[in-house]
DRENKOL-617666 format. One record per residue (C-alpha): residue in three letters; x, y, z. Coordinates in steps of 0.1 Angstrom, whole numbers, plus 5000, padded with zeros to 4 digits. Each point is the difference from the previous one (the first is absolute). Layout:
! DRENKOL-617666
ALAXYZ
...
This chain:
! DRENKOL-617666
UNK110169763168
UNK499549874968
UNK497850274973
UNK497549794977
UNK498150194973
UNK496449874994
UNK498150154967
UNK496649914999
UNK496550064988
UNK496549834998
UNK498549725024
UNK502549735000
UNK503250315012
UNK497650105030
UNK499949665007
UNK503549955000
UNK500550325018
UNK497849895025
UNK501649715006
UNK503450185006
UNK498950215021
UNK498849685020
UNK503849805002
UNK501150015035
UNK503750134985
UNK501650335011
UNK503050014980
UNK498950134964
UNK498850344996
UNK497550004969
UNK499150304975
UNK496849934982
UNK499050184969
UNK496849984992
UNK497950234972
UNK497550155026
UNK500350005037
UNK498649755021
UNK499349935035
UNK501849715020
UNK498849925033
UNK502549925027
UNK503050094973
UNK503150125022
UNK501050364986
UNK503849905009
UNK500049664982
UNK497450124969
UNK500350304981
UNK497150024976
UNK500450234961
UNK497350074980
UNK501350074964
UNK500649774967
UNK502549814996
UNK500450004965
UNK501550425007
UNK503349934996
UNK500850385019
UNK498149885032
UNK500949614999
UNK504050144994
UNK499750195027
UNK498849785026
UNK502349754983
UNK503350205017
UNK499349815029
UNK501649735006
UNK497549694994
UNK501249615003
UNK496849884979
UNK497250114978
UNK496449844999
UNK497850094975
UNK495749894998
UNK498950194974
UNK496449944984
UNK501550104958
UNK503349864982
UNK500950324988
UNK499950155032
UNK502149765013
UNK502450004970
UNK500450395006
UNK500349975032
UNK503049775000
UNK502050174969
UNK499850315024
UNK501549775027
UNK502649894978
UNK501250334991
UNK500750125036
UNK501149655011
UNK501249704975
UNK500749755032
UNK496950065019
UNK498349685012
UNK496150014983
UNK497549795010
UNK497250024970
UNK496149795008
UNK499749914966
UNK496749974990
UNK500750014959
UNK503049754994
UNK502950264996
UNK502549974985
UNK503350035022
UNK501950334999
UNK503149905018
UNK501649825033
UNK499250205022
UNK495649984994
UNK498349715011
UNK496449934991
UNK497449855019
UNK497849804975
UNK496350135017
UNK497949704977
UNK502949745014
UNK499350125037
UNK496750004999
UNK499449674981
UNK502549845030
UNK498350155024
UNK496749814988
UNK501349734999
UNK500850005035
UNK496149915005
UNK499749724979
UNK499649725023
UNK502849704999
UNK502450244988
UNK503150115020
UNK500350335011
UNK503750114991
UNK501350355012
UNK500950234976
UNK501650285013
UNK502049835033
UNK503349784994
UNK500649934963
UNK496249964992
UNK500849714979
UNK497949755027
UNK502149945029
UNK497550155019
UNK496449864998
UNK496750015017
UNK498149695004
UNK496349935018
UNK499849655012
UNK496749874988
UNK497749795021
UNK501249664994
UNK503550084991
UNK503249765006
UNK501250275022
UNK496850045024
UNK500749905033
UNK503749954995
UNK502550135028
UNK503050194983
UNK502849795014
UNK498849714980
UNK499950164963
UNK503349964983
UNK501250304992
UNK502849994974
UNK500950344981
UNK497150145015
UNK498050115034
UNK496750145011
UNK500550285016
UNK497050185013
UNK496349855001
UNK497250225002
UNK497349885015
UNK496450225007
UNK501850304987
UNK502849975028
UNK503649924991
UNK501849735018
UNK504049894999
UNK499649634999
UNK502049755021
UNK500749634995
UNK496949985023
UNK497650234979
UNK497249794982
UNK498650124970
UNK496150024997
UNK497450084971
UNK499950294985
UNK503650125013
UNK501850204977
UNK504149894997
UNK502250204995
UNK503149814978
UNK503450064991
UNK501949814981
UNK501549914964
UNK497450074976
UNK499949704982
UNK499349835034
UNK497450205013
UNK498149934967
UNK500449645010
UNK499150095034
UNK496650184989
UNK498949724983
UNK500649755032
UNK497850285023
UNK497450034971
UNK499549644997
UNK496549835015
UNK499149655001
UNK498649794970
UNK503150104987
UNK502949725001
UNK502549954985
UNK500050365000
UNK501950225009
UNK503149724995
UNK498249994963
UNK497549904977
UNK500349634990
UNK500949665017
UNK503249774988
UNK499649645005
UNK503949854996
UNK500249654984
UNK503149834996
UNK499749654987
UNK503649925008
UNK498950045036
UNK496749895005
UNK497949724988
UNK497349924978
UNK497350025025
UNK501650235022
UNK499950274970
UNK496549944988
UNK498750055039
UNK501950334999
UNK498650114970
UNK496649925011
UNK500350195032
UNK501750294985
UNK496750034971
UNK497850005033
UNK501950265013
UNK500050234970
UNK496449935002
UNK499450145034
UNK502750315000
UNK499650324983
UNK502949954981
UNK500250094959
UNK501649624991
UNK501549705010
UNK503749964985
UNK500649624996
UNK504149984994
UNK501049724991
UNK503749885006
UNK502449684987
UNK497149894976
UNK500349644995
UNK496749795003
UNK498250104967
UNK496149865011
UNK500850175029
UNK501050324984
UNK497050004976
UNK497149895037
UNK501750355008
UNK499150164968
UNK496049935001
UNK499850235032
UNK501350304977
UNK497250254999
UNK499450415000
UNK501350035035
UNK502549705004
UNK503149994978
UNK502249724992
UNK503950145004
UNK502149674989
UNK504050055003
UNK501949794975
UNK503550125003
UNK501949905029
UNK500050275027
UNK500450025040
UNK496550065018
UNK501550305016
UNK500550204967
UNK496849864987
UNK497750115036
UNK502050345000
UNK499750064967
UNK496149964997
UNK499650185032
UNK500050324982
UNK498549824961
UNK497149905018
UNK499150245029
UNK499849745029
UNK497850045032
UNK500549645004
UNK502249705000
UNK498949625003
UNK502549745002
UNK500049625013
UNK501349895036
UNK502549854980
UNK501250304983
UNK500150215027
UNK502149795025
UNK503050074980
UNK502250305008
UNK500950144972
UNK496250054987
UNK499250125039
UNK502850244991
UNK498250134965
UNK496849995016
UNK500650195025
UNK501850314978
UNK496749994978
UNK498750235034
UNK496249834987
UNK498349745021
UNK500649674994
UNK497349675005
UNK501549675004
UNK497749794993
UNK499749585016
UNK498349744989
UNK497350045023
UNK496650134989
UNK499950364990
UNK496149994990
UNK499149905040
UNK501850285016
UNK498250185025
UNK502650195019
UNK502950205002
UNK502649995030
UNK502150245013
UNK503149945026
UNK500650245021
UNK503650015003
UNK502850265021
UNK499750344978
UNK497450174989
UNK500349934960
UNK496449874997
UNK498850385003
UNK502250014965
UNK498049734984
UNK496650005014
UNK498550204973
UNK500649744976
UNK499049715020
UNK496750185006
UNK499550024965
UNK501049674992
UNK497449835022
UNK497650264989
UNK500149904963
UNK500649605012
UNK496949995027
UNK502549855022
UNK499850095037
UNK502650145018
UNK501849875037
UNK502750185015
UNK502249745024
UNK502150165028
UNK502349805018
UNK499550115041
UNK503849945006
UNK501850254981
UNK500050394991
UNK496450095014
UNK500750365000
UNK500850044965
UNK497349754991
UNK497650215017
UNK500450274974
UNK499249804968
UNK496849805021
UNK499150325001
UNK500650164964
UNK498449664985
UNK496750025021
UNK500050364989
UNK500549904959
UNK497249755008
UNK497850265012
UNK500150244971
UNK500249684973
UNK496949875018
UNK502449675003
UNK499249735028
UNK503549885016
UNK500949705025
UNK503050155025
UNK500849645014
UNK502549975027
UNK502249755008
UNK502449875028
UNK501349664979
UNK501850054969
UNK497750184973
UNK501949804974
UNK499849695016
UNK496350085004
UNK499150094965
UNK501949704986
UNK497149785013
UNK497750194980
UNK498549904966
UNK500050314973
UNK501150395004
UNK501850254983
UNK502950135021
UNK500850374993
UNK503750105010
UNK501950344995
UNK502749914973
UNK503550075022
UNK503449964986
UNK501149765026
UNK497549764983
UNK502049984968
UNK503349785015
UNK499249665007
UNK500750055039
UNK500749645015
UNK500150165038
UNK496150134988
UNK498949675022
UNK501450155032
UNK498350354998
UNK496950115013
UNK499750274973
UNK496849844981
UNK500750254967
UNK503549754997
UNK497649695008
UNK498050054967
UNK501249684987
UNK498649795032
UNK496550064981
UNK501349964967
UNK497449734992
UNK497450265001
UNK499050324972
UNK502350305015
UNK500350394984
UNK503050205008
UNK499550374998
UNK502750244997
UNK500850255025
UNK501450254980
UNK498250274980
């Protein structure tokens, strides 16, 4: 057994004692020194052996000293007792392991004394109440946030979400505790209100992570980011075409919580048309015009991270070319192709239930996005295919439309839902943004999967939201 020395005095050393004494462990044997004696309920004489005496005597710390200890840790209430106290250990012992709770900002003696900053632990421990700030542990793994605590609020993205469906890349949720009862989650498990998660991960992901669970509704293009990015490119689209995309992208900005509306502007070459764009340059829409000759890839890319984009709008046009699928889909962001049908007239937003379960991924935002709209929501399930798994997200969508106080259409149908919806006049289709959409797939015809289909309904307003986090 391992002997650990413990020299203590005031309230926060019986504290600490009294926590000791409560560890389940049976494999250290402690001596305690302490300046009077004091009683220790439920202390086990053969793991706890208890002197009174001060540890700044060097005669009666050397003493005890001969024994052969693997660590010393010292709560003292003064800095020169504590000073005294270790230059006494450090003449019997230059290698012994000292473990000092600092509570004056000392200054190191050597290697072998590390000090426990009491202002630092205390101030982080505070913080672990503030509300809608992650709860990283300290004193488990490296402490530097691989491990953090996070309380699903009431109308979280996460609420109502079954595990199996939440991409998981460089991290996991581990535990869940829900009414103060810890459960191992399965691909099943759905996460409710108020459940506390318990994450591991990389911690620059889990800060990413935190702010995905924290966010509510009334909040797009968060948490993607804070502004919208309407894409022009007058070598590709019209006169007409790119005044009715800047006009729908202002009414947009108008609607969203977003910061500003980034209007960039690419292969400049109509001047009237150029300065029709400048009038609409105000506080919260910025002009971005691109004179030099550069591929829309770097350009998108490239403002990505200038501008902090929640969201990108680009024409049919545009976005039926491959190689800006390709860039559009590495931006991770949402991205709204817009038609040239009306975008003031909308009333609805439509949802196509396809084989997998990836609209449990993106239903947050599509919640929000009617929210801040007014449009009304329909979910379409096609009765043919995959009811078991479409069973799951019915049934995590009527639950988000519960707690968002959200009305929602389940429609089902035998025929083609495609087919069906192409007779219809205005809608705003919302699709989860898969990497098998960015090849142009010739064979897409043949398939029943309706995610490659999305071009069947390309005449109408469509959003594609990533799946990733």
């Amino acid at each position: 057994m391992k002997k650990i020395l413990i020299i203590a005095d005031g309230i926060i050393g019986a504290h600490f004692i009294d926590r000791v004494i409560q560890t389940h462990s049976s494999e250290n044997i402690y001596h305690i020194i302490e300046p009077k004696e004091r009683q220790y309920p439920g202390a086990n004489p053969s793991r706890f052996i208890f002197h009174a005496f001060d540890a700044t005597s060097f005669y009666k710390l050397s003493d005890l000293l001969k024994k052969e200890f693997v660590q010393v840790i010292i709560t003292m209430q003064l800095r020169p007792d504590i000073e005294n106290t270790i230059k006494n250990i450090r003449t019997c012992n230059k290698t012994l392991r000292i473990i000092v709770l600092d509570q004056f900002d000392m200054e190191r003696e050597d290697r072998y004394t590390h000090y426990i900053n009491a202002n630092e632990l205390l101030a982080s421990r505070l913080i672990d109440y503030l509300p809608n700030v992650p709860v990283i542990a300290q004193n488990v793994g490296l402490g530097e946030g691989e491990i953090m605590e996070v309380l699903v609020p009431f109308a979280s993205s996460f609420v109502y979400r079954h595990i199996g469906v939440i991409e998981q890349k460089n991290w996991r949720i581990v535990a869940i505790y829900r009414n103060n009862e810890l459960k191992l989650p399965t691909p099943r498990t759905m996460i409710h209100p108020n459940d506390l998660l318990l994450l591991v991960g990389e911690p620059s992901v889990l800060k990413s992570v935190f702010r995905t669970i924290k966010r509510e509704l009334g909040q797009f293009p968060a948490p993607f980011g804070t502004n919208l990015y309407c894409y022009i490119d007058m070598a590709r689209d019209d006169h007409k075409q790119i005044l009715d995309l800047l006009e729908k992208a202002l009414y947009l900005n108008a609607n969203f919580a977003s910061y500003s509306l980034i209007v960039k502007v690419l292969n400049p070459s109509n001047i009237d048309l150029l300065w029709q764009i400048k009038e609409h340059s105000a506080r919260n829409v910025q002009i971005d015009i691109c004179y030099r000759s550069r591929s829309a890839e770097e350009v998108i890319l490239e403002d990505m991270k200038r501008y902090h984009v929640g969201l990108l709008i680009v024409s049919r046009r545009l976005f039926a070319q491959q190689r800006i699928r390709k860039v559009l889909y590495e931006c991770n962001v949402p991205v709204l192709k817009l038609s040239e049908r009306s975008l003031v007239e909308l009333q609805e937003v439509v949802m196509i239930l396809g084989g997998n379960r990836d609209f449990e991924r993106v239903s947050t935002t599509i919640f929000d996005i009617s929210e801040q709209m007014g449009y009304n929501m329909e979910l379409v399930n096609y009765t043919h295919e995959f009811q078991q798994e479409k069973a799951q997200v019915v049934e995590h969508i009527r639950s988000l439309a519960t707690i968002f106080s959200r009305s929602i259409k389940v429609t089902e149908l035998s025929e083609n839902p495609i087919r069906a919806l192409a007779k219809r006049d205005n809608f705003l289709q919302c699709l989860p943004f898969h990497e098998k959409m960015v090849p142009t797939d010739w064979l897409a015809f043949a398939s029943i999967d309706t995610e490659r289909l999305y071009m069947k309904l390309d005449s109408y307003h469509q959003i594609f939201i990533p799946v990733r986090i």
